[in-house]
C-alpha positions in Angstrom: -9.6 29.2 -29.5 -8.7 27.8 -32.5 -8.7 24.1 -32.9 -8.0 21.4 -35.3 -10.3 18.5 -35.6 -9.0 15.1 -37.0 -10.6 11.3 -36.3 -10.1 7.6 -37.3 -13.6 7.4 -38.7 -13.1 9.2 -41.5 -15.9 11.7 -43.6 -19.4 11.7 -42.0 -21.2 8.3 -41.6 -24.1 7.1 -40.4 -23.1 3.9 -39.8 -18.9 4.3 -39.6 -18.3 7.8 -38.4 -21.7 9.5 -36.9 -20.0 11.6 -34.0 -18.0 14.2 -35.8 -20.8 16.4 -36.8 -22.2 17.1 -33.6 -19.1 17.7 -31.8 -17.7 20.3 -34.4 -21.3 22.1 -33.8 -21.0 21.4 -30.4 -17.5 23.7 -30.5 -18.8 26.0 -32.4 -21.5 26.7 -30.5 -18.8 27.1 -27.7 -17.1 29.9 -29.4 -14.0 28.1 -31.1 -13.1 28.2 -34.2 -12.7 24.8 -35.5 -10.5 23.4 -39.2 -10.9 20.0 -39.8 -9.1 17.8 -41.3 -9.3 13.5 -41.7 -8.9 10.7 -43.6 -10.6 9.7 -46.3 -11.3 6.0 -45.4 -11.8 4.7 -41.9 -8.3 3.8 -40.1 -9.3 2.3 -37.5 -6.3 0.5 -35.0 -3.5 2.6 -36.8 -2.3 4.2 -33.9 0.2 7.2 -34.4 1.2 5.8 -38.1 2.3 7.3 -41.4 1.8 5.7 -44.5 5.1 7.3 -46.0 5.2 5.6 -49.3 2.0 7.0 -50.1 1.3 10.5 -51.4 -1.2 12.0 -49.9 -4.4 14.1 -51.4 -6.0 17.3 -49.3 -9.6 17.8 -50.8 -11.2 21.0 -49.5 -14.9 20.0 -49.1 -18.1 22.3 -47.3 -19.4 20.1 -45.1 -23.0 20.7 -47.0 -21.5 18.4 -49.2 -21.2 15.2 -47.4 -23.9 12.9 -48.3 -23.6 11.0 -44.7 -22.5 7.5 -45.8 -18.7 8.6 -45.9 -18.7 10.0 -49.1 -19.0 13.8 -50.3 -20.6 15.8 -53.8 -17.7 16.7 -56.0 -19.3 18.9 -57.7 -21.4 20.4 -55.0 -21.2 24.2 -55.5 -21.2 26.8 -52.8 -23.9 29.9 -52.4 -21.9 32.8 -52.6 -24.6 34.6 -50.8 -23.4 32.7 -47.5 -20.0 32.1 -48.1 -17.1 34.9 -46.6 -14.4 33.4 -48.2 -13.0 30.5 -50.5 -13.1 27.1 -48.6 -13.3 29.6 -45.1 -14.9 26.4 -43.7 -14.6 23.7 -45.6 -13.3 20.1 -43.9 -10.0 19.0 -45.5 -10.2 15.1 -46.5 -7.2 13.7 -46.9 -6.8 10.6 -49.3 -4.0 7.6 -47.8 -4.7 10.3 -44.2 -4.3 8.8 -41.1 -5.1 10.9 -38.0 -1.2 11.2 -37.6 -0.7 12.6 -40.9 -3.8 14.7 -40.8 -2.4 16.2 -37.3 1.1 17.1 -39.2 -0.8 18.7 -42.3 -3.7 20.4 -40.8 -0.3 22.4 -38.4 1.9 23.1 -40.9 0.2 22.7 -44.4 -3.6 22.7 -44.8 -5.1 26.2 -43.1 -2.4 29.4 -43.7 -5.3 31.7 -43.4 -7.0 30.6 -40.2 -3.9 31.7 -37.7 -2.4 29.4 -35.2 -3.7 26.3 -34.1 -4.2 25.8 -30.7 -5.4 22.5 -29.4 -5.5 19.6 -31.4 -9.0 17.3 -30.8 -8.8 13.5 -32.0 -12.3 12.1 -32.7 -14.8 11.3 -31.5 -14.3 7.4 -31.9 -16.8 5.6 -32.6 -16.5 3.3 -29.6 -14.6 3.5 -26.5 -11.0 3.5 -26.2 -10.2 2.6 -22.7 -7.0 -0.2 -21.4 -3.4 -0.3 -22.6 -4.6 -2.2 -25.4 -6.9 0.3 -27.2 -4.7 3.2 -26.1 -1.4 1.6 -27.8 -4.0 0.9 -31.3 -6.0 3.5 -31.4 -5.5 6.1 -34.0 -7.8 8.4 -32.0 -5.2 8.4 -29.2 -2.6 8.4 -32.2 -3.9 11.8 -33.4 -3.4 13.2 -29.7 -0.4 11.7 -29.3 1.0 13.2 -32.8 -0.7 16.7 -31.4 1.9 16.1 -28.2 5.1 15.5 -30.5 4.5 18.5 -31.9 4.6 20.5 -29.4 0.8 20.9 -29.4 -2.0 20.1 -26.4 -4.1 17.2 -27.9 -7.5 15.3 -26.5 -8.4 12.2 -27.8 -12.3 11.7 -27.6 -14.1 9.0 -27.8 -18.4 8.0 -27.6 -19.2 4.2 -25.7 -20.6 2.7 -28.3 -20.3 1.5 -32.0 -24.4 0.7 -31.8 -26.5 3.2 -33.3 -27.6 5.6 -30.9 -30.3 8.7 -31.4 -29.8 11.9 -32.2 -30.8 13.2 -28.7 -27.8 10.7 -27.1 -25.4 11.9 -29.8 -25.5 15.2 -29.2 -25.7 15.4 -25.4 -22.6 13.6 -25.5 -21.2 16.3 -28.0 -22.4 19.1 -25.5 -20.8 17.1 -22.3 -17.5 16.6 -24.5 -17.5 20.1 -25.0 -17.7 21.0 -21.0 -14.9 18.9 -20.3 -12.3 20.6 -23.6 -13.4 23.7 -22.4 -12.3 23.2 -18.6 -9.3 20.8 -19.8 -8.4 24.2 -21.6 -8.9 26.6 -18.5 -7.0 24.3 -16.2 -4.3 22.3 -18.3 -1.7 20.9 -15.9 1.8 21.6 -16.8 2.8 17.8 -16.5 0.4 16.9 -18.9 0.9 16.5 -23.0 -2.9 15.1 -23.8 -5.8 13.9 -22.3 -8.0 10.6 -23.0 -11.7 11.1 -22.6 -14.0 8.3 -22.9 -17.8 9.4 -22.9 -20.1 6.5 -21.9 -23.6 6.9 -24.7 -26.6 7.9 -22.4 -29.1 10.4 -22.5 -28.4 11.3 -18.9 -24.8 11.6 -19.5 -24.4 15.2 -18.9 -25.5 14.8 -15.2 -23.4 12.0 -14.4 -19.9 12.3 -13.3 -16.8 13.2 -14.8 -13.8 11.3 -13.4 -10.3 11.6 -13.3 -8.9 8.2 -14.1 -5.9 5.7 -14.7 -5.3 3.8 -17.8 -6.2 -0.2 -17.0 -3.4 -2.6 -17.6 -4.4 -5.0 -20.0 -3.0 -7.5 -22.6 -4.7 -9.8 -25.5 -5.5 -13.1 -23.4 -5.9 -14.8 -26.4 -2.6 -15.5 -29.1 -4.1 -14.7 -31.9 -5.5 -12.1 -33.8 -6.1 -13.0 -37.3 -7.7 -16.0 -39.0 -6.8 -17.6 -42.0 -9.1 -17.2 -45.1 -8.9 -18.5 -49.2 -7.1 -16.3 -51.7 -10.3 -15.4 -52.8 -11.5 -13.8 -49.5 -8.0 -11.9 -49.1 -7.6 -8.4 -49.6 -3.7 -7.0 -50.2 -3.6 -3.7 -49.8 -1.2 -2.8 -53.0 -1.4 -6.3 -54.1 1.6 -8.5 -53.4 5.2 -8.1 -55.5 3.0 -5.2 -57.6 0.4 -8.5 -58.0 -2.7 -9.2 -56.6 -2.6 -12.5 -54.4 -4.2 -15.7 -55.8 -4.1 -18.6 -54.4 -5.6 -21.9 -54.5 -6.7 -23.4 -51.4 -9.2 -25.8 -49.4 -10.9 -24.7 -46.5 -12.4 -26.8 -43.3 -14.9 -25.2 -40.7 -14.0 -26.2 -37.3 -15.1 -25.0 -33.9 -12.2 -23.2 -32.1 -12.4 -21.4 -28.4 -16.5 -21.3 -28.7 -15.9 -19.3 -32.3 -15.7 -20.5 -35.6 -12.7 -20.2 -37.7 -11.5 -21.1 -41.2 -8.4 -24.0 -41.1 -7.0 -23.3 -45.0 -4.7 -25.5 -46.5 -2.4 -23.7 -48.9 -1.2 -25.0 -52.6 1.5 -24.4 -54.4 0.5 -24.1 -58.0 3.0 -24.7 -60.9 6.1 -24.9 -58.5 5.6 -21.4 -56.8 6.3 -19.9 -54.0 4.0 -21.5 -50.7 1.5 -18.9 -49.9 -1.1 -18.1 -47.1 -3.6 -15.7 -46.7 -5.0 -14.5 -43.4 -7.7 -11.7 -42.4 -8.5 -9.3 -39.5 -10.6 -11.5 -37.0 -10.2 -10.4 -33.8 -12.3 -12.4 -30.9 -12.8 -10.0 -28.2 -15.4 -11.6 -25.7 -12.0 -12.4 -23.1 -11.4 -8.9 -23.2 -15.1 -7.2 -22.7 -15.1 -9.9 -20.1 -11.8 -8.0 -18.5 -12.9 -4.8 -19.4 -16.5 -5.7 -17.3 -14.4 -6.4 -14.2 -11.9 -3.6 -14.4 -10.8 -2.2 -10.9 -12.5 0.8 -9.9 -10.7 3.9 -10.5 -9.8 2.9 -14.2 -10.9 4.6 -17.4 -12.8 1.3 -18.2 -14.5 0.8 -15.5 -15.5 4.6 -15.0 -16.7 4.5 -18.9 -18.6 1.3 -18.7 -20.4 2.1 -15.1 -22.3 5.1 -17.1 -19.4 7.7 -15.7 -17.0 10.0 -18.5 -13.5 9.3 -17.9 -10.6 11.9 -17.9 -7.0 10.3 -17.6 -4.0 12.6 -18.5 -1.1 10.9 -20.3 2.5 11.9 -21.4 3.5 11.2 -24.9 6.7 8.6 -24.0 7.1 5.0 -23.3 9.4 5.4 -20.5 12.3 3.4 -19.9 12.3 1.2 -16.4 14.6 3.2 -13.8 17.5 1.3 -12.5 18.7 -0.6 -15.3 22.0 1.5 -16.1 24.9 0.9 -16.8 27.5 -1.8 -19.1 25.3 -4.7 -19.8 27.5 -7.2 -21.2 31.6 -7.5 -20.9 32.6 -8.0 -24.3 36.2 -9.6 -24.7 
Protein backbone atom coordinates (compact mmCIF):
# COMPACT_ATOMS: atom_id res chain seq x y z
CA UNK A 1 0.00 0.00 0.00
CA UNK A 2 1.13 3.16 -0.76
CA UNK A 3 0.90 5.86 1.86
CA UNK A 4 1.71 9.45 2.41
CA UNK A 5 3.15 10.57 5.58
CA UNK A 6 2.75 14.27 6.78
CA UNK A 7 3.07 15.66 10.69
CA UNK A 8 2.80 18.93 12.68
CA UNK A 9 6.35 18.49 14.01
CA UNK A 10 8.02 19.14 11.18
CA UNK A 11 11.83 17.66 9.85
CA UNK A 12 13.32 15.16 12.36
CA UNK A 13 14.10 16.39 15.92
CA UNK A 14 15.28 15.24 18.81
CA UNK A 15 13.77 17.38 20.91
CA UNK A 16 10.52 18.80 18.60
CA UNK A 17 9.73 15.98 16.25
CA UNK A 18 11.50 12.54 17.40
CA UNK A 19 8.59 10.12 16.26
CA UNK A 20 8.63 10.25 12.53
CA UNK A 21 11.64 8.20 11.90
CA UNK A 22 10.66 5.25 13.56
CA UNK A 23 7.17 5.03 12.33
CA UNK A 24 8.20 5.43 8.56
CA UNK A 25 10.70 2.44 9.31
CA UNK A 26 8.18 0.87 11.18
CA UNK A 27 5.89 0.93 7.70
CA UNK A 28 8.37 -0.03 5.81
CA UNK A 29 9.31 -2.76 7.55
CA UNK A 30 5.50 -3.64 7.08
CA UNK A 31 5.69 -3.71 3.41
CA UNK A 32 4.24 -0.17 2.36
CA UNK A 33 5.55 2.06 0.43
CA UNK A 34 5.75 5.25 2.20
CA UNK A 35 6.31 9.40 0.51
CA UNK A 36 6.57 11.87 2.85
CA UNK A 37 5.96 15.04 2.93
CA UNK A 38 5.82 18.03 6.02
CA UNK A 39 6.46 21.27 6.97
CA UNK A 40 9.34 22.85 7.40
CA UNK A 41 8.84 24.44 10.92
CA UNK A 42 6.76 23.02 13.68
CA UNK A 43 2.86 23.97 13.29
CA UNK A 44 1.74 22.94 16.07
CA UNK A 45 -2.37 23.87 17.06
CA UNK A 46 -3.03 24.80 13.28
CA UNK A 47 -5.61 22.40 12.76
CA UNK A 48 -6.84 21.81 9.05
CA UNK A 49 -5.29 25.45 7.89
CA UNK A 50 -3.78 26.97 4.83
CA UNK A 51 -1.57 29.73 4.83
CA UNK A 52 -2.92 30.95 1.36
CA UNK A 53 -1.05 34.15 1.04
CA UNK A 54 2.12 32.34 1.26
CA UNK A 55 3.82 30.49 -1.54
CA UNK A 56 4.95 27.54 -0.74
CA UNK A 57 8.53 25.63 -1.28
CA UNK A 58 8.78 21.61 -1.85
CA UNK A 59 12.56 20.64 -1.10
CA UNK A 60 13.23 17.02 -1.99
CA UNK A 61 15.70 15.86 0.73
CA UNK A 62 17.09 11.87 1.46
CA UNK A 63 16.39 11.42 4.72
CA UNK A 64 20.36 10.71 5.33
CA UNK A 65 20.46 14.18 5.28
CA UNK A 66 18.70 15.35 8.25
CA UNK A 67 21.01 16.34 10.91
CA UNK A 68 18.18 15.51 13.77
CA UNK A 69 17.62 18.93 15.25
CA UNK A 70 14.97 19.84 12.48
CA UNK A 71 17.27 21.00 10.04
CA UNK A 72 18.73 19.02 6.84
CA UNK A 73 22.47 19.12 4.63
CA UNK A 74 21.88 21.14 1.53
CA UNK A 75 24.45 19.97 -0.05
CA UNK A 76 24.35 16.44 1.10
CA UNK A 77 25.09 14.32 -1.97
CA UNK A 78 23.55 10.97 -2.69
CA UNK A 79 25.75 7.47 -3.38
CA UNK A 80 24.73 6.57 -6.66
CA UNK A 81 25.76 3.03 -5.78
CA UNK A 82 22.49 2.82 -3.54
CA UNK A 83 20.27 4.99 -5.11
CA UNK A 84 17.50 3.49 -7.96
CA UNK A 85 16.33 6.62 -8.93
CA UNK A 86 16.44 10.54 -8.59
CA UNK A 87 14.85 11.64 -5.13
CA UNK A 88 13.00 7.65 -5.30
CA UNK A 89 12.89 8.29 -1.52
CA UNK A 90 13.62 11.42 -0.58
CA UNK A 91 11.12 13.29 2.16
CA UNK A 92 9.45 16.45 0.63
CA UNK A 93 9.84 19.57 3.13
CA UNK A 94 7.71 21.97 2.45
CA UNK A 95 8.59 25.71 3.48
CA UNK A 96 5.11 27.97 4.96
CA UNK A 97 3.63 23.68 4.89
CA UNK A 98 1.12 22.91 7.15
CA UNK A 99 -0.05 19.31 7.41
CA UNK A 100 -3.22 20.54 5.40
CA UNK A 101 -1.27 21.84 2.61
CA UNK A 102 1.29 19.01 2.74
CA UNK A 103 -1.84 16.50 2.48
CA UNK A 104 -3.15 18.48 -0.83
CA UNK A 105 0.52 18.54 -2.40
CA UNK A 106 1.87 15.29 -1.56
CA UNK A 107 -1.98 13.95 -3.67
CA UNK A 108 -1.89 15.87 -6.41
CA UNK A 109 1.65 17.61 -6.82
CA UNK A 110 4.67 16.21 -5.09
CA UNK A 111 5.17 12.26 -6.12
CA UNK A 112 3.93 11.62 -10.06
CA UNK A 113 6.18 8.67 -10.22
CA UNK A 114 5.22 6.67 -7.08
CA UNK A 115 1.40 5.74 -8.32
CA UNK A 116 -1.66 6.41 -6.34
CA UNK A 117 -1.73 7.20 -2.86
CA UNK A 118 -3.64 5.24 -0.71
CA UNK A 119 -3.96 6.20 2.90
CA UNK A 120 -2.99 9.33 4.18
CA UNK A 121 -1.04 8.91 7.93
CA UNK A 122 -0.86 12.28 10.10
CA UNK A 123 2.01 12.17 12.55
CA UNK A 124 3.01 10.96 14.96
CA UNK A 125 2.47 13.95 17.40
CA UNK A 126 4.52 14.57 19.72
CA UNK A 127 2.12 14.36 22.61
CA UNK A 128 -1.33 13.15 22.87
CA UNK A 129 -4.18 14.48 21.19
CA UNK A 130 -7.26 13.30 22.97
CA UNK A 131 -10.75 15.73 23.94
CA UNK A 132 -12.72 18.07 21.67
CA UNK A 133 -10.20 20.55 22.46
CA UNK A 134 -7.04 18.98 20.97
CA UNK A 135 -9.05 17.31 18.17
CA UNK A 136 -10.51 20.81 16.93
CA UNK A 137 -6.44 22.28 17.24
CA UNK A 138 -4.60 19.86 16.29
CA UNK A 139 -2.90 19.90 12.98
CA UNK A 140 -2.24 16.17 13.36
CA UNK A 141 -6.02 15.54 13.26
CA UNK A 142 -6.02 18.46 10.55
CA UNK A 143 -3.82 16.42 8.17
CA UNK A 144 -6.42 13.45 8.60
CA UNK A 145 -9.08 15.42 8.34
CA UNK A 146 -7.72 17.22 4.98
CA UNK A 147 -6.97 13.26 3.84
CA UNK A 148 -11.02 12.81 4.46
CA UNK A 149 -12.02 15.94 2.22
CA UNK A 150 -10.26 14.57 -0.27
CA UNK A 151 -11.74 11.81 -0.73
CA UNK A 152 -8.82 9.89 0.98
CA UNK A 153 -8.76 7.39 4.26
CA UNK A 154 -6.62 9.34 6.81
CA UNK A 155 -5.19 8.33 10.56
CA UNK A 156 -4.09 10.79 12.69
CA UNK A 157 -1.33 9.36 15.15
CA UNK A 158 -0.20 10.51 17.95
CA UNK A 159 2.77 9.22 21.00
CA UNK A 160 1.69 10.28 25.02
CA UNK A 161 4.25 12.26 25.69
CA UNK A 162 6.30 15.42 24.80
CA UNK A 163 9.09 14.08 27.52
CA UNK A 164 12.02 12.44 26.06
CA UNK A 165 11.56 8.97 25.92
CA UNK A 166 14.32 6.01 24.80
CA UNK A 167 14.74 4.61 21.88
CA UNK A 168 13.41 1.13 22.99
CA UNK A 169 9.89 3.09 23.97
CA UNK A 170 9.90 4.96 20.67
CA UNK A 171 10.01 2.37 18.59
CA UNK A 172 7.70 -0.17 20.26
CA UNK A 173 5.21 2.42 19.96
CA UNK A 174 6.18 2.77 16.14
CA UNK A 175 5.74 -1.14 15.77
CA UNK A 176 2.22 -1.09 17.92
CA UNK A 177 1.18 1.95 15.59
CA UNK A 178 1.84 -0.06 12.81
CA UNK A 179 -0.45 -3.12 14.01
CA UNK A 180 -3.26 -0.99 14.43
CA UNK A 181 -2.85 1.02 10.39
CA UNK A 182 -2.45 -2.31 9.21
CA UNK A 183 -5.76 -3.79 10.75
CA UNK A 184 -7.51 -0.28 10.42
CA UNK A 185 -6.65 -1.01 6.70
CA UNK A 186 -7.97 -4.68 6.54
CA UNK A 187 -11.16 -3.77 8.32
CA UNK A 188 -12.08 -0.04 7.48
CA UNK A 189 -15.75 0.49 8.23
CA UNK A 190 -17.73 2.13 5.50
CA UNK A 191 -19.14 4.95 7.94
CA UNK A 192 -15.91 5.97 8.79
CA UNK A 193 -13.61 8.98 6.97
CA UNK A 194 -10.46 8.78 9.59
CA UNK A 195 -9.39 7.39 12.67
CA UNK A 196 -7.68 9.11 15.79
CA UNK A 197 -5.14 6.95 17.50
CA UNK A 198 -3.51 8.04 20.63
CA UNK A 199 -0.53 5.69 21.76
CA UNK A 200 0.19 6.01 25.46
CA UNK A 201 4.68 5.94 25.70
CA UNK A 202 5.56 2.61 27.56
CA UNK A 203 7.76 -0.07 26.94
CA UNK A 204 4.98 -2.56 27.54
CA UNK A 205 2.73 -0.93 25.21
CA UNK A 206 2.50 -3.46 22.65
CA UNK A 207 0.89 -5.90 25.13
CA UNK A 208 -1.60 -3.68 26.50
CA UNK A 209 -4.89 -3.01 24.95
CA UNK A 210 -6.14 -1.38 22.03
CA UNK A 211 -9.46 0.25 22.56
CA UNK A 212 -12.18 1.50 20.64
CA UNK A 213 -13.11 4.92 22.03
CA UNK A 214 -15.29 8.18 22.07
CA UNK A 215 -13.86 11.59 21.80
CA UNK A 216 -14.28 13.37 25.59
CA UNK A 217 -16.25 16.49 25.62
CA UNK A 218 -14.26 19.23 26.83
CA UNK A 219 -13.86 23.03 26.75
CA UNK A 220 -10.97 25.61 28.04
CA UNK A 221 -12.18 26.18 31.76
CA UNK A 222 -10.11 28.93 31.93
CA UNK A 223 -10.93 32.50 29.52
CA UNK A 224 -7.82 33.05 28.43
CA UNK A 225 -5.25 31.90 26.46
CA UNK A 226 -2.62 34.41 25.87
CA UNK A 227 -0.69 36.74 28.09
CA UNK A 228 0.38 40.01 27.47
CA UNK A 229 4.18 40.69 26.97
CA UNK A 230 6.58 44.14 25.98
CA UNK A 231 7.07 45.00 22.28
CA UNK A 232 10.34 43.71 22.80
CA UNK A 233 9.30 40.07 23.69
CA UNK A 234 6.58 40.05 20.73
CA UNK A 235 7.10 38.21 17.73
CA UNK A 236 4.68 39.29 14.49
CA UNK A 237 4.70 36.92 12.16
CA UNK A 238 5.17 39.30 8.76
CA UNK A 239 5.53 42.19 10.97
CA UNK A 240 2.57 44.49 11.37
CA UNK A 241 1.32 47.06 8.34
CA UNK A 242 4.77 45.51 6.41
CA UNK A 243 6.55 46.84 9.97
CA UNK A 244 7.87 45.12 12.62
CA UNK A 245 5.92 45.96 16.05
CA UNK A 246 7.69 48.32 18.54
CA UNK A 247 6.26 49.42 21.25
CA UNK A 248 7.06 51.06 24.40
CA UNK A 249 5.75 49.72 27.45
CA UNK A 250 6.03 48.99 31.45
CA UNK A 251 5.56 45.79 32.80
CA UNK A 252 4.28 44.55 36.48
CA UNK A 253 4.65 40.85 37.71
CA UNK A 254 1.69 39.80 39.52
CA UNK A 255 0.43 36.47 40.81
CA UNK A 256 -2.68 35.38 38.73
CA UNK A 257 -4.77 31.80 39.19
CA UNK A 258 -1.45 30.23 41.02
CA UNK A 259 0.64 31.34 37.70
CA UNK A 260 2.56 34.25 37.01
CA UNK A 261 1.63 36.61 34.26
CA UNK A 262 2.90 39.88 32.78
CA UNK A 263 0.25 43.09 33.40
CA UNK A 264 1.74 45.60 30.43
CA UNK A 265 0.81 48.97 30.19
CA UNK A 266 0.84 50.21 26.66
CA UNK A 267 2.19 53.79 25.32
CA UNK A 268 1.39 55.70 22.67
CA UNK A 269 4.54 57.24 21.38
CA UNK A 270 4.52 60.50 19.19
CA UNK A 271 0.58 60.48 18.87
CA UNK A 272 0.34 56.88 17.30
CA UNK A 273 -1.82 54.50 17.13
CA UNK A 274 -2.49 52.55 20.88
CA UNK A 275 -0.84 49.28 20.63
CA UNK A 276 -0.63 45.91 22.68
CA UNK A 277 1.26 42.98 22.38
CA UNK A 278 0.30 39.56 23.65
CA UNK A 279 2.05 35.90 23.40
CA UNK A 280 1.02 32.26 23.37
CA UNK A 281 0.75 31.31 27.19
CA UNK A 282 -1.55 28.81 27.56
CA UNK A 283 -2.08 27.40 31.39
CA UNK A 284 -3.17 23.95 31.07
CA UNK A 285 -3.07 22.32 34.72
CA UNK A 286 -7.40 22.83 34.73
CA UNK A 287 -7.37 20.77 31.85
CA UNK A 288 -4.72 17.81 32.69
CA UNK A 289 -6.78 17.99 35.81
CA UNK A 290 -10.01 17.10 33.52
CA UNK A 291 -8.18 15.04 31.24
CA UNK A 292 -7.00 12.92 34.70
CA UNK A 293 -10.69 12.28 35.53
CA UNK A 294 -12.08 11.63 32.14
CA UNK A 295 -14.98 9.02 32.05
CA UNK A 296 -14.05 5.66 31.22
CA UNK A 297 -14.64 4.69 27.72
CA UNK A 298 -12.98 8.05 26.36
CA UNK A 299 -9.90 8.43 24.20
CA UNK A 300 -8.34 10.36 27.25
CA UNK A 301 -8.94 8.27 29.73
CA UNK A 302 -7.96 5.01 27.66
CA UNK A 303 -4.61 6.97 26.58
CA UNK A 304 -3.63 8.16 30.04
CA UNK A 305 -4.57 4.65 31.94
CA UNK A 306 -1.53 3.05 29.79
CA UNK A 307 -4.20 1.74 27.07
CA UNK A 308 -3.94 2.87 22.91
CA UNK A 309 -7.05 4.56 21.84
CA UNK A 310 -8.89 4.05 18.48
CA UNK A 311 -11.99 6.41 18.01
CA UNK A 312 -13.37 6.66 14.32
CA UNK A 313 -14.61 10.14 13.28
CA UNK A 314 -16.43 11.65 10.26
CA UNK A 315 -14.99 14.77 8.66
CA UNK A 316 -18.28 17.27 9.35
CA UNK A 317 -19.43 19.38 12.15
CA UNK A 318 -22.98 18.38 11.96
CA UNK A 319 -25.77 20.63 12.20
CA UNK A 320 -28.33 19.96 15.33
CA UNK A 321 -31.48 18.02 13.89
CA UNK A 322 -34.71 19.68 14.39
CA UNK A 323 -34.09 23.15 13.90
CA UNK A 324 -35.71 23.67 10.39
CA UNK A 325 -37.56 25.78 9.03
CA UNK A 326 -38.30 29.99 8.64
CA UNK A 327 -36.51 31.48 11.60
CA UNK A 328 -37.60 34.90 11.67
CA UNK A 329 -40.86 36.69 9.97
CA UNK A 330 -39.51 39.52 8.30
CA UNK A 331 -42.09 42.39 7.44
Amino acid sequence: MHILVVNDDGPPSRRLSPYIEPLVTALESAGHRISVAIPAASRSWIGKAHLIEASLTATYVPPAAFRGDGTWDESFQQDPTTTTSDNANDWVIITNGTPASCVQLGLHNLFPDRGPIDLVISGPNHGRNASTIYNLSSGTVGGALEAATCGKRGIAISFGSKDEQPLDIIHAAARLATRVVNHLIQNWDDQVELYNVNVPMRLDVESRPVLWTRTYPYYWARGYLYSEVSGEKAAPVGGVNGHAAANGVEEQQQLTNGSTTKTVTPKSEGGGLKKRNFAWAAELSDMKRALQESPEGTDAHTVLSGCTSVTALRANFWHVPGLEGQLLHLD
